[in-house]
N, C-alpha and C positions, 0 to 999 in steps of 0.2 A: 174279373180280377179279384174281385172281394170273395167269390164263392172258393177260388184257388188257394185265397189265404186262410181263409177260412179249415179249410182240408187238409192245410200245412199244420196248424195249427195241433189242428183236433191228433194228426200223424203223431205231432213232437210229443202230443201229451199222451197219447198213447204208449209211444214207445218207453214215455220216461215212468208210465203204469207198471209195462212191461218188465223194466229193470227192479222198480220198488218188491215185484210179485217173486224175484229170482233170487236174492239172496238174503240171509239168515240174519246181516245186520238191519236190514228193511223190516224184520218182525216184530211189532213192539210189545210182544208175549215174554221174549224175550229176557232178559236183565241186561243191564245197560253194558258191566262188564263183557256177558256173552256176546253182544252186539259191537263194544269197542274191538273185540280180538278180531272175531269175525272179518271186518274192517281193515284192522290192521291187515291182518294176514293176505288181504288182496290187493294189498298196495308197493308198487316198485318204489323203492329206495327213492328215484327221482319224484315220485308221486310222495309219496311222504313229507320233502322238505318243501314241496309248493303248496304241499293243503298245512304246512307251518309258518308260511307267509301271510301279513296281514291280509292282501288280495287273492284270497285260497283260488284256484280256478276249479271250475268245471272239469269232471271226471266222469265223459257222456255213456263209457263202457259200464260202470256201476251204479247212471242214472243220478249220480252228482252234481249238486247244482253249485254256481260257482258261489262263494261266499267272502263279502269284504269284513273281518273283525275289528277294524278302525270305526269307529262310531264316537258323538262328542253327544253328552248331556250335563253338563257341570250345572245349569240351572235353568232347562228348559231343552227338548230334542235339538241339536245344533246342527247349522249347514247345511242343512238339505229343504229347505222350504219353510213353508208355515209352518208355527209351533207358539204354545204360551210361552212368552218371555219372562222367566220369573225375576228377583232382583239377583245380582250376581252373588257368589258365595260370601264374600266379607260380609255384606248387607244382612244375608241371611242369619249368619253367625250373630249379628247384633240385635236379633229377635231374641235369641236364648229360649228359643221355644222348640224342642224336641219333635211334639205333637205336630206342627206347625210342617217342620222339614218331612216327616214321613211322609204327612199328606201329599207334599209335595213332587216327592217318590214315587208317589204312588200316580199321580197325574202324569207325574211326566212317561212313564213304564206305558201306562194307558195310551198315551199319543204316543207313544213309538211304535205300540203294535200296530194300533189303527195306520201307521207311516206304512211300516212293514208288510202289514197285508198288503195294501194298494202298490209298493214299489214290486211284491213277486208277482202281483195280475201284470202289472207293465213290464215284469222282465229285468226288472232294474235292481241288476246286482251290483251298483256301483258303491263305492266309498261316502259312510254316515249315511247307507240309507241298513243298515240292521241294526242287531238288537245286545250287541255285546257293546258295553260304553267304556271310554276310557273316563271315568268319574265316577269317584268322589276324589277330589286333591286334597291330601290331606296332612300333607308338611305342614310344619310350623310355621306363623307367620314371624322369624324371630327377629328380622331387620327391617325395619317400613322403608327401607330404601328399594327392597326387591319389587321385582315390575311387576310379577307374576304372583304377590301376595294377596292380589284382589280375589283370586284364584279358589284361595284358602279360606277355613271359618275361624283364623284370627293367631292369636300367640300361646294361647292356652293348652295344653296338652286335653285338659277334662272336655274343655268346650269342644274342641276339636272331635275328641273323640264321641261324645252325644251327639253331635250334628251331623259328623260323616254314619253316624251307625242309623242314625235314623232314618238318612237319606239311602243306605244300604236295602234295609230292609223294606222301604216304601217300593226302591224299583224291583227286587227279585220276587216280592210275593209271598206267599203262602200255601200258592195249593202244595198236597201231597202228591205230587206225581209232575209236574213239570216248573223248571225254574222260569219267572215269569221274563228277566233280561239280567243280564250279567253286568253288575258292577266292579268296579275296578278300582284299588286303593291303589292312590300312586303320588309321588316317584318317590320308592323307594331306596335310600332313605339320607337322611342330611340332605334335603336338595332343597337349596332355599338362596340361591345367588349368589355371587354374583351372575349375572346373566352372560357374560362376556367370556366367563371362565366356566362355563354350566359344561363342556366339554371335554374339558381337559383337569380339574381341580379335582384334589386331596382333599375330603372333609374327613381330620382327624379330633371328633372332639374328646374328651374323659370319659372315661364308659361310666359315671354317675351323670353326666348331663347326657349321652348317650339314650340310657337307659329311661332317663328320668322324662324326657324333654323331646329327646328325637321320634322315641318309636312307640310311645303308648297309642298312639291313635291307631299306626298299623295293628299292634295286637289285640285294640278292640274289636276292630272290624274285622279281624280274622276270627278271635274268640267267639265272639258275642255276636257279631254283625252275618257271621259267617261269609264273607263275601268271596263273591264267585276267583276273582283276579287280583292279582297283584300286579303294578309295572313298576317294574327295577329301572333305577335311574342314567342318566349320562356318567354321573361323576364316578371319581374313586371315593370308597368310606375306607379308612382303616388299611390303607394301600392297596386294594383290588379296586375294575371296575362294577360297579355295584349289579353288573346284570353278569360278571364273573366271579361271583365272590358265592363259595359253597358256606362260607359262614353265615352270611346272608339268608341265603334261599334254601339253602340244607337245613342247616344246624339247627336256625335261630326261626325261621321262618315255617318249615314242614317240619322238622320234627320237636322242636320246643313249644310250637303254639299250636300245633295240628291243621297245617292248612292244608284244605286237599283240593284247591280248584287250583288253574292255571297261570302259572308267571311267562307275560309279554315282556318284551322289550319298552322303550324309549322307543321314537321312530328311529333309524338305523345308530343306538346306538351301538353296536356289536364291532361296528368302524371303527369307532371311537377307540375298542381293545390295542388298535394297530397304529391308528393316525394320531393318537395324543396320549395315553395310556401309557405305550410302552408292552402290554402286556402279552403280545401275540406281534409275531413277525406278517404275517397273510389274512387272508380274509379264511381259510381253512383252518387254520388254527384259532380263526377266536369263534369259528363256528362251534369247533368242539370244546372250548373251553363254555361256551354257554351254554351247551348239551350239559356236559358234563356239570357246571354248577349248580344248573337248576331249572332254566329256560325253555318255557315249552311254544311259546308263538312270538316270530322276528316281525316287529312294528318295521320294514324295511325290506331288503331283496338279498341281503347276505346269507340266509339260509339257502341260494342255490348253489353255494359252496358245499353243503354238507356232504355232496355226494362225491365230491373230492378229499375232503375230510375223510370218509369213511376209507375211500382207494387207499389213502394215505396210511392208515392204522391209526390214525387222533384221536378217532373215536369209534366204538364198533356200533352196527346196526341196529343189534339189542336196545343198545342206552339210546338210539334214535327212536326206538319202538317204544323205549318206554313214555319219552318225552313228547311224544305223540298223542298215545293214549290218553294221557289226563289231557289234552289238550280236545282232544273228540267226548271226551266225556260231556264237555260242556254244550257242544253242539245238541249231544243223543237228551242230555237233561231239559234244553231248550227247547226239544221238538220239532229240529230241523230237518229228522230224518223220519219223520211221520206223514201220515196224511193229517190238513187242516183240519178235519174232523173231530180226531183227539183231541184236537190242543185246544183250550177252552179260551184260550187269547187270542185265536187266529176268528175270533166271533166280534174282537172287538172294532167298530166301524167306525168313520172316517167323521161324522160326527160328533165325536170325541176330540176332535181337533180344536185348540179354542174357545171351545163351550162355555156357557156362562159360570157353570160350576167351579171351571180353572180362569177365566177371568177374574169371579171374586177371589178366588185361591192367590194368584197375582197382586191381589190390589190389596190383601190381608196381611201378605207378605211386606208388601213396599210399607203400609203403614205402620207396621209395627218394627219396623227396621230403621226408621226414620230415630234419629240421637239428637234433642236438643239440649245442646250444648249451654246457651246460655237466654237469658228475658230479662232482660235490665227492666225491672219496673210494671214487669207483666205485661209488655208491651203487644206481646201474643195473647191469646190471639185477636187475628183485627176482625173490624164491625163489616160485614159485607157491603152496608152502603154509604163508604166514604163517597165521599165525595170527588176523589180523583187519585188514581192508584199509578204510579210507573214501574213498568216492569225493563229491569236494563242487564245485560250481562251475555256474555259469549254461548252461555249453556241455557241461556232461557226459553230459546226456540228450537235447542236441539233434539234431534230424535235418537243422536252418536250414545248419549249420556245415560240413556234409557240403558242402552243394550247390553254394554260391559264387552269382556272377551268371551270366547268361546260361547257364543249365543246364536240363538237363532233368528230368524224374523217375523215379524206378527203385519197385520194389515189393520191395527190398529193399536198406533202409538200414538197416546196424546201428550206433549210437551208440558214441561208447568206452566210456559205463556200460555197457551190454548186453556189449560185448567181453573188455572185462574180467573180467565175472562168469563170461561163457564162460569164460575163461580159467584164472581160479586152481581150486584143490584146491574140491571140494566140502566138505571139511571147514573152509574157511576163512570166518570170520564178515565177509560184506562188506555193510556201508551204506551208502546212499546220500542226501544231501538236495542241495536248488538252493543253499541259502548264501544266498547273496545274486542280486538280479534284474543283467541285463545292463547297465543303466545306472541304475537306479532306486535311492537310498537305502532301507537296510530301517526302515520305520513300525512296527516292531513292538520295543518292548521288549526283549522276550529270542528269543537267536536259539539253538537247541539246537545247530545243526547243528560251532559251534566246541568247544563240551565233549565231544561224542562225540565227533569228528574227535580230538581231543586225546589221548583212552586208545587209539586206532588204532596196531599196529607200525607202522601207514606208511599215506599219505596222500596219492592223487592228485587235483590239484585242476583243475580244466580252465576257463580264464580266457580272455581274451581280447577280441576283438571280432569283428564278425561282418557282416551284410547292414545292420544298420539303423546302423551309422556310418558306413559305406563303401559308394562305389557312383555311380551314373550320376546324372544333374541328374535329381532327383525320386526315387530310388529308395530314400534313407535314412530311416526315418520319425525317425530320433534326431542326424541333421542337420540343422543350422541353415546350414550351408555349398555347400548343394544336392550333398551327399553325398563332399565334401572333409573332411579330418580335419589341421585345421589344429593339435590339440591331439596329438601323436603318443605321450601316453604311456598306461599302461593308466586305462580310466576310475578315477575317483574313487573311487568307491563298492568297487569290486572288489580295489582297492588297502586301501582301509581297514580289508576286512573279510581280505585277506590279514596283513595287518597284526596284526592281534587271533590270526586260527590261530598265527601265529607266535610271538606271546608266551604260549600257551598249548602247544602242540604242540610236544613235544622227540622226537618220531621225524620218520623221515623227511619230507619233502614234496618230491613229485614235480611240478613243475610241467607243464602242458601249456597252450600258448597257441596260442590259434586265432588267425586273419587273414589279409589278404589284402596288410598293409602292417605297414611296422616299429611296434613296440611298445617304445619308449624309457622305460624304464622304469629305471634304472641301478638302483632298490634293492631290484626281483627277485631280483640275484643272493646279494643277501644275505639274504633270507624263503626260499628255497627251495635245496635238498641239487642237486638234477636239474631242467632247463629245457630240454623240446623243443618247438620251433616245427613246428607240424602244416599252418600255411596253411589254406586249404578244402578236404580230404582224397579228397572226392570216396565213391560209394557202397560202398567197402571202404574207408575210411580207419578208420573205429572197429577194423576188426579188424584193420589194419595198424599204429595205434596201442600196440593193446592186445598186439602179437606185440615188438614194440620195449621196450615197458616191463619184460616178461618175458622177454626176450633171445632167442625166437626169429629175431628181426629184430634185423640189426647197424645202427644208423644210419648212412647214406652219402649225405644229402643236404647238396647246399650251396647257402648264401645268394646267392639271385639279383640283391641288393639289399644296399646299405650300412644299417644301421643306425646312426642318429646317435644322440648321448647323449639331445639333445631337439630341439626345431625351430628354438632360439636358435642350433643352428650352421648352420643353412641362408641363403643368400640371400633374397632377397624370391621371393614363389613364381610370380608373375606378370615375374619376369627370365626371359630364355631363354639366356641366358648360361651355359655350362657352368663360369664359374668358381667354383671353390668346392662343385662339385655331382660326387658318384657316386666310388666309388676315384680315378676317373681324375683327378680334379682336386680333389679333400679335401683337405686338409690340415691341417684341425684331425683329434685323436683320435678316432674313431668309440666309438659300444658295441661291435658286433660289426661285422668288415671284410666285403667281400665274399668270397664265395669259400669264407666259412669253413665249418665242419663238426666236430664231435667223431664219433666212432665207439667199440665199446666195447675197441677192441685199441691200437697204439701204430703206428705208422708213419715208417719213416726213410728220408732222402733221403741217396744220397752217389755219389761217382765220376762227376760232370757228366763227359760229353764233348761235344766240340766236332770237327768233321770237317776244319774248317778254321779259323784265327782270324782269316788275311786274306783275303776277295775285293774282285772288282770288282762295281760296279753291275749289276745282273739275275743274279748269281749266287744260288745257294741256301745256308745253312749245315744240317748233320745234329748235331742236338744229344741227346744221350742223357744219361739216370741210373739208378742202380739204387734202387728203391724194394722197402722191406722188411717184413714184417710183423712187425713185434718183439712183440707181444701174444701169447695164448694161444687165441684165436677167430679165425676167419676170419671175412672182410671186403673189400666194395669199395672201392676210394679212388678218389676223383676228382684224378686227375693235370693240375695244370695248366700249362700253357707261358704267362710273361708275358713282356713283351718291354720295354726302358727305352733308348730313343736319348738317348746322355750328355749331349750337346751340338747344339743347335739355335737357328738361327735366329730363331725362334718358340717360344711355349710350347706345349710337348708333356704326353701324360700321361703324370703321374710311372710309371704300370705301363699295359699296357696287355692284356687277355686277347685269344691269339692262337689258341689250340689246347687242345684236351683228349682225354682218355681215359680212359675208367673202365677199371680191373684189378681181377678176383679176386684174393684171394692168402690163404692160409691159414697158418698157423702157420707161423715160421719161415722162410715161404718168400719167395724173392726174385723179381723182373724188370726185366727192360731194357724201358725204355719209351724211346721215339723217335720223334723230331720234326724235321719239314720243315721250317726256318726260310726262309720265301719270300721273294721281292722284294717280295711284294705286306705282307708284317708286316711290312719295313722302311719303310715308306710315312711320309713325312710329309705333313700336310693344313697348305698354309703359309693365310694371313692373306685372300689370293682365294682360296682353297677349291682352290687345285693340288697335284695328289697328285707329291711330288716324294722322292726317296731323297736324303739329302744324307751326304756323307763323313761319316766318324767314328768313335767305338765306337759301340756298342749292346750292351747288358746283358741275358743269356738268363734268366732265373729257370725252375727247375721245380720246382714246389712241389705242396700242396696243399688253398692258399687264396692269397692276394692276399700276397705275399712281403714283408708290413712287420714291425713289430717287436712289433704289438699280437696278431696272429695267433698267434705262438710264444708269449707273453706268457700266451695264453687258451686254450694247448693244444694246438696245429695243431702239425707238423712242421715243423720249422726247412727252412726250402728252400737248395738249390743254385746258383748262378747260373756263370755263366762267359763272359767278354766275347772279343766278332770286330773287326773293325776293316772297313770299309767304306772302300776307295779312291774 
């Protein structure tokens, strides 16, 4: 039987030799164009809209294998088996480390080939096991009530855009001759919640917030990042649906920014045209309107309309041809139409999975991602051999809290219980209870776990929230909101029962809060000594946690996100209106600003210089300070450049983040940190969405959080600023 299969085998390969040797797009002498036509040209109409479906099938007469273009890597290879779990995107974003997310890119691009080789020896052409990914997400984070903001690297337009571009270019590579996996900037564009209304809803914002706020991170990534994909969103922008809108994907997107790789859908958003939209009566009719606006691959099965579409006159064949094309380009650039031979990523082996090189990558990540927020008294970090430590809280034993969404799984997740006990003196008495359930009131009488916790020298308690209040439409099972968190403060129950350790408990408590979005809670700060924000830490985050709390790890992460006091200071969540929303346009007091961060050493800022104080228009300014380590530990700091134009026209942001750099610096020691003040940071976005530099001052800040008065207020270094004048 084995010899039989054997025979079959060696047949199929044979025959599929046979096809590769027989036509002109199999030659990779070639150029990719002659090769796409080639291609084209031997495909029926009906074969055309199924190799445009995410599930492309098998096309065994031209030796076509079947190919799935749904793939997830948002931060680490997703759903389909082992893979490093890195920390989720928010977490990431609050490294502020560029260098940091490429690497990251680049590991994960590497585990997906080695995925990919081993899934085509088995045959396995199923769904997220290839090589085109839907990720990087790169909306804005502009409301912390959205489920799917953990998704994103924060509220920032600049941050956003460094962190998706760098995650871009880590997974597609470098060689000259083949792209190494295709990334995908999405959902284009205004897509940011509600989750209930992600369907069917109008994002009509000002085309100055527009311009300024919505889409720069798209146009870095296409600019600059060059990435392979675009996916067009559920909703309508501007009265179209955004995966029908030639303004979009024509105008604004190919011919104003020069994108030349391929636009996906949403999974079936193209339904969405007929079933809430309004904008097509059929499913043929919105086939051809996303032909025609710009659409070259259906996340969905509504593309087997096309060929009724075309019977129809909707659309003709041509504009099918054409939206095809650039859609195989990406295939022939990837090297799916080659022998492994060629392709210098089809060498990479399975090995690569996990490896220790992406576990410390993992665990570099989690720690520098780590934001502590507060140290009453320096109460961090603790001595490993207390004497008796308790660990109590719903996420202290969880492995949920590790993972985040759209993640993969690892075969070595350690908990921050499990890290910790690694951690301290074996002679130390350390216990551990749940306390209380994640959302659930305790039905039980008497709960033990607050009177022992109480005789404990200290006491970490690991709170938070987690996957089932936040998350995608359907993903929350503890949402009523289809996985928005319109209530942003810590659940009820976990509050409560903080509440009680605290009027029992007179040593320390360490707080540790999981999430993937702000925790408005303002009376945290007084139940608890120490409070660090962990995000979803990803598979070395328990022990990246657990090195933070005992001072092997200095914290140096910072908030990628405003924290408000509660959601009473937010606008309505369904505005798209930046007023009132993100540092840039706050105005009430936040809890925590953005930007911010505690570390366990002191940091001072002094000696702004300025290279010039007067230019003209398209000049640059060279602004420097000396940042110090006034503490006893070393430490990195995230150095930030904000920039404040005094007077305008229009409303501008009170601060706006233009630049950063992380610097080591160890005891006592100092550096000059330095910064390009460009034409392009002097940019004003007026009221039509025109990028204009107007006369005037403008105000440098370098700091090392968001330069207000709540920042210094909460800890952060007093920053520097120093003003240029602009003829």
């Amino acid at each position: 039987m084995r010899k039989i299969k054997i025979i079959l085998l060696g047949f199929m390969f044979f025959s599929f030799l046979t096809a590769q040797e027989k036509f002109p797009f199999q030659n990779p002498q070639l150029s990719i164009d002659e090769r796409v036509s080639d291609l084209v040209s031997r495909l029926t109409l009906e074969e055309k809209a199924t190799q445009m479906l995410h599930d492309a099938p098998a096309i065994k007469r031209l030796g076509i294998l079947p190919y799935s273009w749904w793939n997830e890597a948002l931060h680490g290879v997703a759903r389909t088996g082992r893979a490093t779990v890195f920390p989720e995107n928010i977490g990431l974003a609050a490294t502020f480390d560029e260098n940091l997310i490429f690497r990251i890119g680049e590991a994960i691009s590497d585990e997906a080939w080695a995925k990919f080789n081993i899934a085509q020896k088995l045959e396995n052409y199923t769904q997220y096991s290839g090589i085109t990914f839907y990720a990087p997400n790169v909306n804005i984070f502009r409301d912390p009530r959205w489920g799917r903001g953990q998704e994103t690297y924060g509220e920032d337009p600049y941050l956003t855009s460094r962190m998706g571009t760098a995650y871009v270019k880590g997974m597609q590579g470098n060689d000259p001759n083949y792209l190494k996996t295709a990334a995908c900037a999405k959902h284009y564009v205004v897509h940011s919640g509600p989750e209930a209304l992600r369907h069917s809803y109008d994002a009509e914002p000002s085309m100055k917030d527009f311009m300024e706020t919505y889409v720069p991170a798209f146009e870095t990534l296409v600019k600059e990042g060059k990435v392979e994909s675009v996916m067009c969103a559920y909703n309508r922008t501007f009265g179209k649906p955004c995966c029908g809108s030639s303004y979009l994907l024509n105008d604004l997107l190919r011919k104003q920014w020069g994108f030349s790789g391929y636009v996906t859908t949403d999974c079936w958003a193209i339904q969405n045209f007929y079933k809430y939209h309004g904008a097509t009566k059929d499913a043929a009719e919105a086939c051809a309107l996303a032909i025609k606006s710009g659409v070259n691959l259906n996340c969905g099965d509504e593309f087997n309309s096309l060929p009724e579409a075309v019977k129809r006159g909707l659309v003709t064949e041509k504009e099918v041809d054409v939206a095809i094309s650039q859609l195989l380009r990406t295939r022939f650039k990837l090297g799916l139409f080659d022998t492994p031979n060629e392709n210098p990523y089809s060498k990479i082996k399975e090995e690569v999975v996990g490896c220790k090189k992406h576990i410390d990558l993992a665990y570099e990540a989690a720690a520098k991602s780590l934001v502590l927020l507060q140290n009453n008294k320096n109460i961090l970090p603790l001595r490993k051999d207390l004497k008796s430590l308790y660990v109590v809280g719903p996420y202290a034993a969880s492995q949920d809290v590790l993972l985040g969404n759209y993640n993969g799984v690892s075969d070595r997740l350690t908990t921050i219980m499990q890290a910790i006990v690694g951690k301290v003196s074996t002679g130390t008495s350390v216990n551990y209870r749940q306390g209380v359930e994640p959302s659930a009131a305790n039905k039980n009488t008497m709960n033990y776990s607050i009177g022992e916790a109480a005789v404990a020298d200290a006491v970490v308690a690991v709170f938070g929230i987690s996957g089932i209040f936040e998350g995608e439409e359907g993903e929350s099972t503890a949402s009523t909101t289809r996985g928005d968190r319109l209530d942003l403060g810590l659940p009820q129950n976990q509050l409560d029962y903080l509440r009680e350790l605290k009027k029992l408990c007179k040593k320390p408590i360490i707080l540790v809060l999981t999430g993937g979005s702000p925790i408005c809670t303002p009376e945290l700060s007084e139940i608890a000594d120490a409070i660090i924000f962990v995000w979803y830490p990803g598979q070395e985050g328990g022990r990246a946690v657990a090195d933070a709390i005992f001072g092997d790890v200095n914290p140096s992460g910072r908030l990628s996100i405003t924290f408000p006091k509660s959601a009473n200071q937010l606008p309505a969540f369904d505005d798209y209106s930046m007023k009132g929303r993100t540092y840039r346009y706050m105005t009430e007091e936040p809890l925590y600003p953005f930007g911010f961060g505690l570390s366990y050493t002191t940091y001072g800022y002094s000696n702004i210089k300025l290279d010039k104080q007067k230019i003209k228009k398209g000049q640059s300014v060279i602004a420097s300070a000396t940042v110090t380590n006034k503490g006893k530990v070393s430490g990195e700091e995230v150095v930030q450049l904000y920039i404040t134009d005094l007077k305008t026209s229009v409303e501008n942001p009170l601060y706006a983040l233009k630049s950063m750099k992380r610097i080591k610096l160890n005891p006592g020691e100092s550096k000059e940190v330095t910064f390009e003040v460009t034409p392009k940071m002097m940019e004003l976005v007026t009221e039509s969405g025109d990028k204009v530099i107007e006369p005037g001052e403008f105000n440098v800040y370098i700091s090392g959080s968001t330069p207000s008065a709540l920042s210094a207020k909460l800890g952060a270094a007093v920053p520097v600023s120093a003003i240029f004048n602009v003829k």
